[in-house]
N, C-alpha and C positions, 0 to 999 in steps of 0.2 A: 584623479583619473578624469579626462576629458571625457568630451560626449562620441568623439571620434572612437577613442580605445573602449569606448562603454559597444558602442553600433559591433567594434569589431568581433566582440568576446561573446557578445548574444548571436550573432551570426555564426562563428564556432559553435555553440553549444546547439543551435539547430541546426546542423549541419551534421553531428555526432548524434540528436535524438534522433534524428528524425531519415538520415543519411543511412541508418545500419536495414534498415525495412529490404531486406536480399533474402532470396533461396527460400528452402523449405526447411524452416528454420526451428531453432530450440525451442512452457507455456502455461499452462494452470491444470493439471494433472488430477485430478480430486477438485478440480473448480474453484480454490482459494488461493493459490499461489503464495509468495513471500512476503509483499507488502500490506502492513494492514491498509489497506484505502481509507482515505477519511482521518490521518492522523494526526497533519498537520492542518493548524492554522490560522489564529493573529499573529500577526508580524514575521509569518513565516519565512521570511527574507532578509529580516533584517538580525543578523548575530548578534549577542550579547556582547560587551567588553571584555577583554582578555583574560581568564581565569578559568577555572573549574564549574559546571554546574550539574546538577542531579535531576534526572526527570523518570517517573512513575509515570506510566501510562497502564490504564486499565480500559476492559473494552466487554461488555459483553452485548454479544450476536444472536438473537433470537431468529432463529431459519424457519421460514415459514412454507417454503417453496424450494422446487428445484427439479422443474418440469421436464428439462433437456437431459436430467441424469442417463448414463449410457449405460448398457452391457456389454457381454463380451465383444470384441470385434470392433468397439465403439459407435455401437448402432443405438439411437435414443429406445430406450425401454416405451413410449409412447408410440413406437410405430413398431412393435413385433405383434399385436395384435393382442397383447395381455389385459390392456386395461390401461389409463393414464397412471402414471406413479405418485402417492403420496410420499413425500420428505416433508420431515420435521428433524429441528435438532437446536441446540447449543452451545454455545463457547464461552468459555470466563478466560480471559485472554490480559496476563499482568506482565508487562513489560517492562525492565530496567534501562535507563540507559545513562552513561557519565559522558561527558560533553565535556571536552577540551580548545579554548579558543587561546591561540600564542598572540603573543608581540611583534611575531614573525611577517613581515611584508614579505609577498610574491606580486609584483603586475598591480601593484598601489592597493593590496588586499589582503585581509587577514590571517592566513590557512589554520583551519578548524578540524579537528578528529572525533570520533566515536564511536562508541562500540554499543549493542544493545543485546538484551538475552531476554526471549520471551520465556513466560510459563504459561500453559494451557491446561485448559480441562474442557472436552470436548464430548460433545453426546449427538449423535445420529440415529435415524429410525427409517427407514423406507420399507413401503408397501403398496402393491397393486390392489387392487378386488378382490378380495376371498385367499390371496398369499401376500406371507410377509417375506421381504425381500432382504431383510436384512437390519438389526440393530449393535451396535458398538460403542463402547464410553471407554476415553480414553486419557489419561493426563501425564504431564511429563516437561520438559525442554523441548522448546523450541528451534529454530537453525537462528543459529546467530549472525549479528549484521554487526561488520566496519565499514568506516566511511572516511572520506578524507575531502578536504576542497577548499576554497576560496573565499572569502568574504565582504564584497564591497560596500559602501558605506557613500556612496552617489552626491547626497547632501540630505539636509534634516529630512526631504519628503523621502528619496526611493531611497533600496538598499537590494539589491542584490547578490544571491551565491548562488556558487557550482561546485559540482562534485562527482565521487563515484563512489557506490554503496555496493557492498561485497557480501553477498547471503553466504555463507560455510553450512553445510549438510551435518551439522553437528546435534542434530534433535532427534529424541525418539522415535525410527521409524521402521516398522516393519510393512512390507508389500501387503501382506493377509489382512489387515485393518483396515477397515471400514472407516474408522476415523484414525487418522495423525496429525496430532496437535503443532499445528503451523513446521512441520519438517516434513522434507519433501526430497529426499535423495538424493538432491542435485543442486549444483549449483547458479545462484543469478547474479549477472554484474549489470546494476544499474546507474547507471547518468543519469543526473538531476540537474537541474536548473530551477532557483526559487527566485522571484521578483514581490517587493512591497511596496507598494505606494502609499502614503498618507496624507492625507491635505493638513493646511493649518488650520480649519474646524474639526481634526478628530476623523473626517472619514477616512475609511482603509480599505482597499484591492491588495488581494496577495493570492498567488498562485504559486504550487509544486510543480513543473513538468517533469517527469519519470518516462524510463524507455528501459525495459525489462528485456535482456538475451538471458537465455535459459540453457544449461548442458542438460545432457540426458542422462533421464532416470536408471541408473546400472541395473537394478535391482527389474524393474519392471519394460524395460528400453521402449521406454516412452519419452518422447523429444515435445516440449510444449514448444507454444507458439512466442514469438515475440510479441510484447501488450505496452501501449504509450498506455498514461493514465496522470490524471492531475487533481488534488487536491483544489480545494477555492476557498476562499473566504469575503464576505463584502461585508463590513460593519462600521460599528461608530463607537469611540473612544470617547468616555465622558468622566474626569477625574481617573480614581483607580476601576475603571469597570468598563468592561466592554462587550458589546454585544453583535450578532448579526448572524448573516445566513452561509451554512456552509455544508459540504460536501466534497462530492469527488463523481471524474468521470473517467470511465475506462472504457476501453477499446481494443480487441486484439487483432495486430494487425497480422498474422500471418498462422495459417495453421499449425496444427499438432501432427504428430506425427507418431504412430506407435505399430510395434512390432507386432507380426501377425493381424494385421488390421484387414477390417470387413472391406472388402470391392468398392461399399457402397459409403465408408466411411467419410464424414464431408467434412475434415476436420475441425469441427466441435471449437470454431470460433468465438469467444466470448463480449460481451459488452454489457453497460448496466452505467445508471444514472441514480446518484442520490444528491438527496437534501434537508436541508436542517435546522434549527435555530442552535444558537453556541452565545456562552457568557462569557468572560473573565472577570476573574476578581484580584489585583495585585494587592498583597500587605506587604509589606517591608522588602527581606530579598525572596520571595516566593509568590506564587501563581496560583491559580486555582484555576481548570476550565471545567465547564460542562458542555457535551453536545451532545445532539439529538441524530439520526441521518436515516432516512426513510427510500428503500433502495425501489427503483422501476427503472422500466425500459430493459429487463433483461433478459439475455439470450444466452443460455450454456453457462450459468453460473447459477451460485444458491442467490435464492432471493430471501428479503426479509429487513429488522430495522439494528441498527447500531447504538447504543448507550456510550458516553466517551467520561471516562473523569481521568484528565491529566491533572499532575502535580510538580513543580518545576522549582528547586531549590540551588538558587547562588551562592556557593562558599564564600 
């Protein structure tokens, strides 16, 4: 693939993330939405060789914050005059996913599949000053995610893929709960675009771009917003190990929307910035990572830090 067809395919893919930002549009509902943030990334761009591979992700979320939480009408509980709200909470968040990369050329690229199912166990608590507003512990299935896309292979430093990732409302969810373990009643199609760079000393740039449209919630007819948001990684490659800084940032670019909503409702916008140190360890055909991700800058989302142990096994 030339550098002309490489200009023309990245220009496509921003043009489809970044091109759908219209109307008053489909968002993060309960403040978490479908993607875990933060899940990919060394080499996040570059696919493996053609065959099978098995990846365990496990994630736990220590919520230490969650200032902007709303009440009825989606009015922030911080300006009814109650008191600021205390949120505390948890998640133990263990994810499957089987990773299929073919032999199959599209557009001088690999096309790649997979499908992933979370399990959660989730715990919430809010409280104002002198009343408790609510506590709920919840575990169960998660919505599940396919995915399909492209895999370029540039030369030894970049490597680039694109794709679309399909959330299914297939998770434990009831309206009345305080917590729902990453299911969300609705459905998200997201567009992706992954870019890796590596030098020939080992350093490595890789980015996720992500563009999240959201259907509405049937159950609750609540319509989220549309949310860009990207993973990162910048590290260095030394033998089998590898180490460096990483996180993710998000952004929602367009409000929510929801039924019977307050006058004064401002649609409950989200953004948040994290960061982190991250290792890898390769032995043989398997991975190990560890990350850290320490979240600020946020508004209308839980705040708090992220634990990451992926585990990545090649048939």
């Amino acid at each position: 693939m030339n550098l002309n067809k490489l200009l023309i395919v990245i220009f496509m893919m921003a043009v489809l993330l970044f091109g759908l930002n219209v109307g008053k549009a489909l968002a993060v509902e309960g403040g978490l939405g479908h993607y875990p943030s933060g899940a990919q990334d060394f080499m996040m761009g570059a696919a493996p060789p053609p065959g099978f591979y098995f990846e365990n992700l496990f994630l736990y979320y220590n919520i230490t914050d969650y200032r902007d939480i709303r009440g009825a009408g989606g009015v922030p509980i911080k300006d009814m005059g109650i008191g600021k709200p205390d949120v505390k909470g948890y998640a133990f968040i263990d994810a499957l996913r089987l990773i299929y990369v073919t032999k199959t050329k599209v557009l001088g690229a690999n096309a790649f599949f997979h499908i992933l199912q979370p399990f959660a166990y989730l715990h919430l608590e809010a409280q104002v000053p002198g009343m408790e507003l609510g506590t709920d512990t919840k575990s169960g299935l998660g919505d599940t995610d396919v995915a399909a896309g492209l895999a370029w292979h540039i030369n030894k430093n970049l490597h680039v893929m694109a794709g679309l990732d399909l959330f299914l409302p297939t998770g434990a969810y009831d309206r009345d709960d305080m917590a729902n373990p990453l299911a969300n009643n609705f459905y998200t199609f997201m567009p992706m675009a992954m870019i890796s760079y590596i030098t020939d000393g080992g350093w490595e740039a890789s980015t996720m771009l992500m563009y999240n449209i959201n259907t509405t919630n049937t159950q609750t007819g609540y319509s989220s917003g549309q949310e860009f948001h990207a993973d990162y990684v910048l590290g260095k490659h030394c033998g089998k190990w590898a180490y460096g800084i990483n996180g993710y940032y998000y952004y929602q670019t367009t409000k929510d929307d929801m039924r019977g909503q307050d006058p004064t409702f401002d649609g409950n916008k989200g953004r948040i910035f994290a960061f982190g140190p991250a290792v890898e360890y390769n032995y043989k055909n398997m991975f190990f990572k560890f990350k850290y991700q320490y979240e600020t800058a946020v508004t209308n989302k839980p705040e708090g830090q992220r634990w990451w142990f992926n585990y990545i096994y090649a048939f």
